[in-house]
DRENPA-3360 file (N, C-alpha, C; in nm, 2 decimals, always signed):
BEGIN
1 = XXXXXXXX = -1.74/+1.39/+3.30/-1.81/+1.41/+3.43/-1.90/+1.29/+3.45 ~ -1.91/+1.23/+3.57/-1.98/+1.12/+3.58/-2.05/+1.13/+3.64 ~ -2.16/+1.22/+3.59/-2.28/+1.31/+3.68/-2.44/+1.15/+3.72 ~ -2.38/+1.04/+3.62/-2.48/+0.90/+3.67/-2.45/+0.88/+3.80 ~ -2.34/+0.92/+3.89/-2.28/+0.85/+4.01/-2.42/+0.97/+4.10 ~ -2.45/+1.08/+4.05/-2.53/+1.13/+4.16/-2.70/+1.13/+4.06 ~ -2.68/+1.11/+4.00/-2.85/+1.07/+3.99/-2.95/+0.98/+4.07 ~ -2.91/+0.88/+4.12/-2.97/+0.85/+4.18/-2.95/+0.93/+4.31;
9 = XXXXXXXX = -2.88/+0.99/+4.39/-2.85/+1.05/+4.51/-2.96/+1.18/+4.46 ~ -2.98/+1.24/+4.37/-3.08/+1.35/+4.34/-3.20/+1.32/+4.33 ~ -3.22/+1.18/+4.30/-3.37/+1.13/+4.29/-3.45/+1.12/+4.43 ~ -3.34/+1.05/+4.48/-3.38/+1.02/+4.65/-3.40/+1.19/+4.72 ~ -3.31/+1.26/+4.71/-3.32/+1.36/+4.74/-3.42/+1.44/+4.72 ~ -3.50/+1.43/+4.60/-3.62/+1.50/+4.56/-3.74/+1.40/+4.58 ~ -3.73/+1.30/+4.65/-3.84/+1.19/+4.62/-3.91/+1.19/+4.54 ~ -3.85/+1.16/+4.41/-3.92/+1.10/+4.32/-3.98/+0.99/+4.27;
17 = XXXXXXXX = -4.07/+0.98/+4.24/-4.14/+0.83/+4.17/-4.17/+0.83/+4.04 ~ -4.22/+0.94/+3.97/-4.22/+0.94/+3.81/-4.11/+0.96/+3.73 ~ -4.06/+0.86/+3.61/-3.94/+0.87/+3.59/-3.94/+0.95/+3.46 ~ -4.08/+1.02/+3.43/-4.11/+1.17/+3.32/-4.01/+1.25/+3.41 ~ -3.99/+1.30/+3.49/-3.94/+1.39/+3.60/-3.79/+1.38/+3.56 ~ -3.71/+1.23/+3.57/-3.60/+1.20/+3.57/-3.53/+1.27/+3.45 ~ -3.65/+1.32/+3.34/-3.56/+1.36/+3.16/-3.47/+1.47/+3.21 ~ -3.52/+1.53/+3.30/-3.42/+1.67/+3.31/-3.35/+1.70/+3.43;
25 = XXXXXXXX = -3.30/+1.55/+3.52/-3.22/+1.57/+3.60/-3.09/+1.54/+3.52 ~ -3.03/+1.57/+3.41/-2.92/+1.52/+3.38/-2.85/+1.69/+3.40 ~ -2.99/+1.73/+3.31/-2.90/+1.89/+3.28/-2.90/+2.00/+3.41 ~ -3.02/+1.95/+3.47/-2.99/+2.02/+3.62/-2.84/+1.96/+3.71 ~ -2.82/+1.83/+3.69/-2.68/+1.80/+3.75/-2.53/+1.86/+3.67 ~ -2.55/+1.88/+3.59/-2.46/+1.97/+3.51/-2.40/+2.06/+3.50 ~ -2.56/+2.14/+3.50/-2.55/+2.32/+3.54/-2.56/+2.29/+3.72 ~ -2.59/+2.21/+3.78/-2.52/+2.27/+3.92/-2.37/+2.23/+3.94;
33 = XXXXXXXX = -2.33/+2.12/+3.88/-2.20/+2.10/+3.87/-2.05/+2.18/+3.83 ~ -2.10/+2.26/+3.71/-2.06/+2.34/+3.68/-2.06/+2.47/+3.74 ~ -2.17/+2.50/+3.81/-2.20/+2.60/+3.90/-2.06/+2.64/+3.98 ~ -2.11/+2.50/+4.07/-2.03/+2.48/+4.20/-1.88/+2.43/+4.14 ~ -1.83/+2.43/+4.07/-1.67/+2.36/+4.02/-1.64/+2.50/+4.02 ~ -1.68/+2.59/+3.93/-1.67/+2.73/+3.85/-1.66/+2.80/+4.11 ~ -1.73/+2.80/+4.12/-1.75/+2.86/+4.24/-1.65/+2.85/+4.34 ~ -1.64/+2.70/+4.35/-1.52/+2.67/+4.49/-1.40/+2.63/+4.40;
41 = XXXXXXXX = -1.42/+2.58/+4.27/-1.26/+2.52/+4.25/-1.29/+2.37/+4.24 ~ -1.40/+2.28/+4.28/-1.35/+2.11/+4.30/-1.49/+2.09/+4.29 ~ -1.54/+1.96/+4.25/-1.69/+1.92/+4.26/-1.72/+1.85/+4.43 ~ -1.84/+1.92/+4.49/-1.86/+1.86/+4.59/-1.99/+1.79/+4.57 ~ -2.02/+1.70/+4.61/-2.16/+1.59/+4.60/-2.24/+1.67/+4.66 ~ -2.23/+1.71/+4.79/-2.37/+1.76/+4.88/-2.39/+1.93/+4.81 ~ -2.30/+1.96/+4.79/-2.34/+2.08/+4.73/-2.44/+2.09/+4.54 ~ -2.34/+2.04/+4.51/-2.39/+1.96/+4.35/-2.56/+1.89/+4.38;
49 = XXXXXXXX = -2.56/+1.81/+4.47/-2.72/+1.78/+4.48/-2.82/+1.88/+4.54 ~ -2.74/+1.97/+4.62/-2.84/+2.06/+4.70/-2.89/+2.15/+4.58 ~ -2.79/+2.25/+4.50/-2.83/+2.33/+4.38/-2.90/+2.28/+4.29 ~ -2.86/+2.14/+4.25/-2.88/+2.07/+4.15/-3.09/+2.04/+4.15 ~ -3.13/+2.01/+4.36/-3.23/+2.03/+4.40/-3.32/+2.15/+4.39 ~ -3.26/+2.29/+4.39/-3.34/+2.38/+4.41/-3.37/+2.42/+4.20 ~ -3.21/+2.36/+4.17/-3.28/+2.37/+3.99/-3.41/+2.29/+3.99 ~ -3.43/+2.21/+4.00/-3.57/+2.15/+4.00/-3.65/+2.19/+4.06;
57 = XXXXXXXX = -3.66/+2.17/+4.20/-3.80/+2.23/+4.23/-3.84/+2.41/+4.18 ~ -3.75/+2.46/+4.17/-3.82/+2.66/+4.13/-3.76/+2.64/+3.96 ~ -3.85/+2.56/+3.87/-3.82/+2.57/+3.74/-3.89/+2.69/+3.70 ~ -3.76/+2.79/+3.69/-3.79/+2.94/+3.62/-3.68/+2.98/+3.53 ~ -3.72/+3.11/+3.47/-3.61/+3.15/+3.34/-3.45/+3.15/+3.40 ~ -3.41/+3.14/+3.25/-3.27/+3.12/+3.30/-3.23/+3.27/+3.40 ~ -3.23/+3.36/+3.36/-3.23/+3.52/+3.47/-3.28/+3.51/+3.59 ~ -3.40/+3.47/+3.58/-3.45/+3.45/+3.74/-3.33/+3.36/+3.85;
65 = XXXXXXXX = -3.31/+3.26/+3.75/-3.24/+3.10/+3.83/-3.09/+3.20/+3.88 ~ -3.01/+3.28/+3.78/-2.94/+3.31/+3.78/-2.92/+3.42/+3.91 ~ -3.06/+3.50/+3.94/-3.03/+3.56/+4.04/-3.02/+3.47/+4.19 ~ -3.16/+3.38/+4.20/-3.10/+3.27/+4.30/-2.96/+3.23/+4.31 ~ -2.93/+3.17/+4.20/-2.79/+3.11/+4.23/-2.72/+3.24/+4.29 ~ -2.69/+3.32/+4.27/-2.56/+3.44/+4.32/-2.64/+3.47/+4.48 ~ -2.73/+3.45/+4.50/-2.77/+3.47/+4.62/-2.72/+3.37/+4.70 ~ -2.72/+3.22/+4.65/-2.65/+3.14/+4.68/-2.53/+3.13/+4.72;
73 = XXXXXXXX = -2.43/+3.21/+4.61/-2.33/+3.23/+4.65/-2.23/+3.26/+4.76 ~ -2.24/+3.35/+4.86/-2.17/+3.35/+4.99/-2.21/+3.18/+5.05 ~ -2.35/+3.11/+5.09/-2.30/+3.00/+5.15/-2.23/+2.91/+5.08 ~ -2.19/+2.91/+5.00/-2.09/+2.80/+4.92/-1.98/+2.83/+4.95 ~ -1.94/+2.97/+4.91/-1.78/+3.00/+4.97/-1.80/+2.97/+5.15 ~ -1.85/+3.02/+5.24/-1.89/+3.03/+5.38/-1.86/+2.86/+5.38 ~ -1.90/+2.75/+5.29/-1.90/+2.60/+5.32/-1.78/+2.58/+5.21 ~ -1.69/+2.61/+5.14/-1.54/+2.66/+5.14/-1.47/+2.70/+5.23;
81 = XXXXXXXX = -1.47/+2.80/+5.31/-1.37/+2.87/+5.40/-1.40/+2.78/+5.50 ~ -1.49/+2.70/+5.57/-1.53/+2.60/+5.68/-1.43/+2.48/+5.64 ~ -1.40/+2.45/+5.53/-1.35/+2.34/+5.51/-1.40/+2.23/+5.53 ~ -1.53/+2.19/+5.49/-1.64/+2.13/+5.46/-1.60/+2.00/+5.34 ~ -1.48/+1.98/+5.32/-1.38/+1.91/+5.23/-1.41/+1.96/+5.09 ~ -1.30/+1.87/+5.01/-1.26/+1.92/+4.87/-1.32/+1.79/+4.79 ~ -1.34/+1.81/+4.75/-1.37/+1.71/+4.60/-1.48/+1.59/+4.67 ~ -1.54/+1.47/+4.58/-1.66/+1.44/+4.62/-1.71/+1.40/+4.78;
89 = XXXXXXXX = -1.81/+1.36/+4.82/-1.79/+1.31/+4.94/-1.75/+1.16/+4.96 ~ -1.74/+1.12/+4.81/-1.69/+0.97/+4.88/-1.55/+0.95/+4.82 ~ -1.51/+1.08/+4.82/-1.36/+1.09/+4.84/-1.29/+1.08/+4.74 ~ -1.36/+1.03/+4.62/-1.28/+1.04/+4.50/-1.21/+1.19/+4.45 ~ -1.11/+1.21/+4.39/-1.02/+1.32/+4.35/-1.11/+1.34/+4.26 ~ -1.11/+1.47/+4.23/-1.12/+1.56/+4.09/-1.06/+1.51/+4.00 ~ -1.20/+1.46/+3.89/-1.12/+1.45/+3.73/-1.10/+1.57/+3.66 ~ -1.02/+1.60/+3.56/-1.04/+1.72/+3.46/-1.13/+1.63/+3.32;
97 = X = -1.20/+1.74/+3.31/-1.29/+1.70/+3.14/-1.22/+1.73/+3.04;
% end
C-alpha cells in the first residue's frame, strides 16, 4: 500500500504544522484505507483522506470510532452507486497487497 502518496494530501487537509501530530497519520491512513477498500471494493483518495480526517480529528475508542464509521457508511456506498470513479483520483489502478 503506498499510503506516503497521501500523507502529505492528509496533512494539508488537516492543516497541520507540528510534525508530533504527523506519528499517527500513518495508522489513521491505513485503517481508513482499509475501511474504504473493505467498503466499496477499490481505494479512493478523496474518500481515504476524508475518513482518514475524521480518524484524527474525534480521537476516541476503538467502539466509539467504530460506530461513526457505520454511520458513515451509506454515504460511501451513495458515492459508489454515483459513480464518483473507481480506484485513486489520479487514476492509478488498484494494486493487490
Amino acid at each position: 500500500m503506498a499510503l506516503h502518496r497521501l500523507n502529505d494530501r492528509l496533512i494539508e487537509h488537516l492543516k497541520l504544522d507540528d510534525s508530533e501530530e504527523e506519528s499517527l497519520l500513518s495508522f489513521y491512513l491505513e485503517s481508513a484505507t482499509n475501511y474504504i477498500k473493505a467498503a466499496t471494493g477499490y481505494e479512493n483518495d478523496h474518500l481515504i483522506i476524508l475518513l482518514a480526517g475524521i480518524f484524527y480529528e474525534y480521537r476516541v475508542t476503538e467502539k466509539s470510532m467504530a460506530l461513526a464509521v457505520e454511520a458513515l457508511t451509506p454515504l460511501i456506498i451513495s458515492a459508489e452507486m454515483s459513480g464518483e470513479g473507481h480506484g485513486s483520483e489520479s487514476g492509478e489502478s488498484e494494486t493487490s497487497n
